[in-house]
N, C-alpha and C positions, 0 to 999 in steps of 0.2 A: 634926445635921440637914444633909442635904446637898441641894443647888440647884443645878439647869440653869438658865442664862438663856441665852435663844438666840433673841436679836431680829433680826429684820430691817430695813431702813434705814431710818426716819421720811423720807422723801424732803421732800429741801428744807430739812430744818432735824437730820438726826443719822444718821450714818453707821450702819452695823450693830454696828460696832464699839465705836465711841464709845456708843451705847443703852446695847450691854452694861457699860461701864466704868464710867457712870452709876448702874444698879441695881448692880452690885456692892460700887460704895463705898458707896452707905448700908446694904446689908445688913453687908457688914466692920464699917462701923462701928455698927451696931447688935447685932449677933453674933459676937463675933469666931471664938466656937466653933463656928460654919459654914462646912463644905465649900461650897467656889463653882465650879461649872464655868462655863466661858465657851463658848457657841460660836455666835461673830456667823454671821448667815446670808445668803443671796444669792439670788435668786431666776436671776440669769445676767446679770446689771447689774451696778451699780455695786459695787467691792467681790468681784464673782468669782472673777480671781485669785490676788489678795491673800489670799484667807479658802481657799480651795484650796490655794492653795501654803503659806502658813504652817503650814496642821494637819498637813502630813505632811513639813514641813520640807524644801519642794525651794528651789532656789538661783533666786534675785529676778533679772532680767536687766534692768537697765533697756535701752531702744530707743530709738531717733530715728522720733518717726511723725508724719504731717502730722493735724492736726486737721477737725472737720469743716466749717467755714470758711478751709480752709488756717492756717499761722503751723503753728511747730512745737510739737514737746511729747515729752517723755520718760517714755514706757510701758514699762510690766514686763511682762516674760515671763516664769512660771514654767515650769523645768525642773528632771526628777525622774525617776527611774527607774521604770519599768513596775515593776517589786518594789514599790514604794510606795504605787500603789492598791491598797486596800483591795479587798478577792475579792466584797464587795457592788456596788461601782464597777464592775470587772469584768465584772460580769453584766449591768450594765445597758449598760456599753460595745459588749458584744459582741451587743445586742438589733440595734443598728445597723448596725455594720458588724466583718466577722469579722479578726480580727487576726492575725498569726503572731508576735508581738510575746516576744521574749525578755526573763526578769526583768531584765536588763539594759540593754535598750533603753531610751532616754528618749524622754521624750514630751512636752508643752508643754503651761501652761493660758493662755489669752491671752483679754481681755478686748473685748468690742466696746466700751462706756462708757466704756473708758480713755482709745480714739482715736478714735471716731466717736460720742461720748456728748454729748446731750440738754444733761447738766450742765457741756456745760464751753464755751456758747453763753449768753451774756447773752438775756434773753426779745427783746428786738429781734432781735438775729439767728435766730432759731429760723423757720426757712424750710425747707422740706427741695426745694423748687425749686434751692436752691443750697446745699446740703449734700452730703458724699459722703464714702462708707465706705472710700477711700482707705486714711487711715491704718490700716485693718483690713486689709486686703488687706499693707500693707507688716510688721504686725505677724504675720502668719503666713509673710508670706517670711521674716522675722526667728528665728524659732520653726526653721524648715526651716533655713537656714544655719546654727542652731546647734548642729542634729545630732538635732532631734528626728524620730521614725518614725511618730508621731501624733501630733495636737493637736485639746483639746477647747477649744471655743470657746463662751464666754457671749455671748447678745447680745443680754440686755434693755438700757432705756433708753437706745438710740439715738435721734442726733437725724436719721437718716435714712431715704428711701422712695427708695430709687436703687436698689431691686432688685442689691444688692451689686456694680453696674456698675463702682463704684469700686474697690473692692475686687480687683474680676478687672480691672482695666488695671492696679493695682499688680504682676498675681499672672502677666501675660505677654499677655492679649489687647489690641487695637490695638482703639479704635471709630475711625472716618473718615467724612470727609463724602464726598460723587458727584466733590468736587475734590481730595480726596488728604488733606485738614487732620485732624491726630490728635486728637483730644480726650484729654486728659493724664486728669484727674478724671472726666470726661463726666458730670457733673451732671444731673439733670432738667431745668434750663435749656436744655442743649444740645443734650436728646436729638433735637429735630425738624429739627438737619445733621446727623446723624447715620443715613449707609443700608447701611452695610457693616461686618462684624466680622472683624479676621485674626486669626492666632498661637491661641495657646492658654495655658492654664495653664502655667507651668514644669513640668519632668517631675520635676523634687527636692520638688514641694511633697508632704507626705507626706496621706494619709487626714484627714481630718477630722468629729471629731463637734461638733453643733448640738446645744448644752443648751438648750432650749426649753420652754416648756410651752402654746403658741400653737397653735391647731388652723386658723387664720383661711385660707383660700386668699389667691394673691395679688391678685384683682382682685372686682370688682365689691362688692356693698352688705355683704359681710364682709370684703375685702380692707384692706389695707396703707393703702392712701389713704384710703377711708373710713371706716375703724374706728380708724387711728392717726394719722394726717395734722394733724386738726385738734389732736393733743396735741403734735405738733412744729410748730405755725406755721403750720399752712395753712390758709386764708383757706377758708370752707365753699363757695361759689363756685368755687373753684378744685378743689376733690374729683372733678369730674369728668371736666377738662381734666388731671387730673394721671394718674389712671386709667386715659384712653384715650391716654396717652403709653406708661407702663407695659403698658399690652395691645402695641404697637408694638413695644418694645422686648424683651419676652416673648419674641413671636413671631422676632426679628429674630434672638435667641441661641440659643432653638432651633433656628430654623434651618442655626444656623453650627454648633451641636456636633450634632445629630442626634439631638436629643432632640426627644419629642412634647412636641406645643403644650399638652397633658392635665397636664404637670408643673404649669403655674401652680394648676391647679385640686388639688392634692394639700394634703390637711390639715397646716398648718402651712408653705407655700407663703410667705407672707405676713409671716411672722417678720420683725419687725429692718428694716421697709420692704423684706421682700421680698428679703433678701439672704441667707434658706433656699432660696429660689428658685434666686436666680444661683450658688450655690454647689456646689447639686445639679445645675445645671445643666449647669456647667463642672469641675469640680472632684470627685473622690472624696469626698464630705459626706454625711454621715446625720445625722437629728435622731433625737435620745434625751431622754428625760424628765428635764428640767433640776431641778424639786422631788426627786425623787425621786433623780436623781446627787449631789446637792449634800446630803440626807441621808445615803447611803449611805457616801460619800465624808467624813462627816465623825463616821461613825458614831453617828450619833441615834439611833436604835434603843436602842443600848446605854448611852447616856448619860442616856434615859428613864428606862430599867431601872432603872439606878443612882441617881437621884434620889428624894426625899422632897415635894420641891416644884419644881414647873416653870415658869417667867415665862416668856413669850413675846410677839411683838405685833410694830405693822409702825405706820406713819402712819396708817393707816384700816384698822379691821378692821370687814370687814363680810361678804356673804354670799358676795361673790368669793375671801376669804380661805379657805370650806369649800372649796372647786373647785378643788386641786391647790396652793393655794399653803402654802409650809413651815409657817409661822405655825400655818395651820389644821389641816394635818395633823401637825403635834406635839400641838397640843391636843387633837386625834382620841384621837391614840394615849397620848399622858397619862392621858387619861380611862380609856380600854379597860383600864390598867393600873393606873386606882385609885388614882392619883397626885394631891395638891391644885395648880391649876391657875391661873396668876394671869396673865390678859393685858392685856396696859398699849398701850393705842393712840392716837393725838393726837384720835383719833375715831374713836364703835363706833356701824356700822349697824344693830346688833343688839340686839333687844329682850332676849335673854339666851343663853347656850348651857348646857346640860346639862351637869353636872356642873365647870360655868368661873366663876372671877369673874372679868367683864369690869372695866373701869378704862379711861375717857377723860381724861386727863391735861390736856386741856383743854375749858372751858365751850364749848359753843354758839354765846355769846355774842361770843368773843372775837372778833376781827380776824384772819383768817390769815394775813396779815405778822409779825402780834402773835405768836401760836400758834408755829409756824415757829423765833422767832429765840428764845421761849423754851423750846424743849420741852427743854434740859436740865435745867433747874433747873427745867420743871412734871414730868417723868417721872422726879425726884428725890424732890422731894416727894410724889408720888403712891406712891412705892415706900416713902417714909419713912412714911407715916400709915397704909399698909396692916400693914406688921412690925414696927412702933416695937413 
């Protein structure tokens, strides 16, 4: 019998990685005479990287990058030769932007979560008033110094809505107030001294693709503040004072690169607090279909194929999970291919799916502090009582 497991991260209480190493020890240990593939997954958050660069074996870079309440921290940057993606990657790379890119060029996978991540802010801190994508902006100059000629960039579960202001003052623009004062970060906090933008991008920063799978513009009742704001910290009050900051600051970078004011409103505008925006904005960046790259790239498809039995799951599977995210579209395609089908999730919104056994690993009942700090040892037992 051979087995894909290819979870995605229980947020808040199990890595992607860690899921998968959970269900495979009890199936070893229940089977020894089963094939196990492993392939943790990433939606472009936590874990991006790392689960990118390992399956095709590019070289780990650690960086010096500032966090997104400043204090430092050391991020990875995979580098790897253009040879190395996969001809499925490929294709979806070049839907964005067109490459001339030799099998020998290298290219970079860099994470937003590593340096400007959600999780790496204690829940008191999680403000995005004073949060900023900085250390992402320094994590792609890092990628660019190291000789790479493109770089794909993950950036779910960030803890910021700075419209990647930070990011582009690491990456060569100046924001200033009417008195000459630089703002280093230029936080949300500061954006209302803030009236003029100089410099630009570096000219070494190379192309950039945006793994996404966010449709949100950046402003108003779908945008960045009101659709993600209140999951980083911000006070529902404040959604619209934060808003018409971001409309300000839109208009103000537009302005400076010559781009129309129409960008904010461009499907997936709104990404990552809006720092699809400022990158498109300033910078050589296209968004490409982050589910879909991060299949491709780690060859699902074929690892389907090859399977007898498929587990999958995420912290909550529910109906947002059929709508582009991996989880769901493995079990799609599971099924399509008549594959038995087993999804283990800390919580399923779903009264059933066709052709799936669902599997909530923990009661209703429980406490979700409780839920959280046990879901190894509940998504153990849950995987032991299914295959014993």
């Amino acid at each position: 019998m051979r087995v894909l497991i290819a979870f995605d991260k229980f947020k808040d209480s199990m890595t992607a990685a860690r899921a998968c190493e959970v269900a495979a020890c009890e199936l070893r240990a229940l089977h020894r005479d089963w094939q196990i593939d492993i392939a943790p997954l990433s939606d472009g958050g936590d874990g991006f990287c790392e689960i990118l660069g390992r399956a095709v074996g590019a070289e780990m870079i650690p960086c010096r990058t500032t966090g997104p309440r400043g204090g430092g921290l050391e991020t990875p940057v995979a580098l790897l030769p253009w040879s190395l993606v996969p001809e499925a990657a490929h294709a979806i790379l070049a839907q964005g932007l067109k490459t001339s890119l030799a099998p020998g060029d290298t290219i970079a996978v860099v994470e937003m979560a590593a340096a400007s991540g959600l999780a790496l802010l204690a829940k008191e801190l999680r403000d995005p008033w004073h949060a900023t994508s900085y250390g992402t902006g320094q994590l792609i100059r890092a990628a660019a110094e190291l000789g790479a000629k493109g770089i794909v960039l993950g950036v779910g579960g960030s803890a910021t809505s700075d419209l990647g202001i930070g990011a582009l003052a690491a990456l060569g623009l100046e924001f200033l107030s009417e008195e000459g004062v630089r703002f280093h970060t230029a936080t949300p906090s500061e954006w209302h001294a803030i009236t003029r933008i100089e410099g630009g991008v570096f000219p070494s920063i190379p192309p950039v693709w945006i793994a996404c799978d966010v449709d949100n513009p950046l402003l108003g009742p779908r945008g960045a503040a009101a659709i993600y704001g209140p999951q980083k910290g911000l006070a529902a009050e404040d959604v619209p004072k934060l808003d018409a900051a971001a409309a300000k600051m839109a208009a103000l970078l537009c302005l400076h690169t010559g781009r129309p004011n129409s960008l904010a409103a461009e499907s997936g505008a709104g990404a990552a607090g809006g720092i699809a925006f400022g990158l498109r904005a300033s910078a050589r960046a296209a968004l490409v279909p982050g589910a879909a790259l991060v299949s491709a790239w780690l060859r699902i498809e074929e690892r389907i194929a090859a399977a007898d039995i498929v587990i999958t799951g995420e912290g909550r599977f529910d109906a947002t999970s059929l709508s582009g995210k991996i989880p769901g579209s493995i079990a799609s395609r599971a099924r399509e291919l008549g594959k038995q089908i087993h999804v283990f999730a800390g919580s399923v919104g779903l009264e059933s799916l066709p052709g799936a056994h669902l599997h909530a690993i923990s009661p209703p009942e429980l406490p979700l502090d409780a839920a959280l700090s046990e879901g190894p040892q509940r998504l153990a037992a849950a995987v032991r009582d299914q295959f014993a």
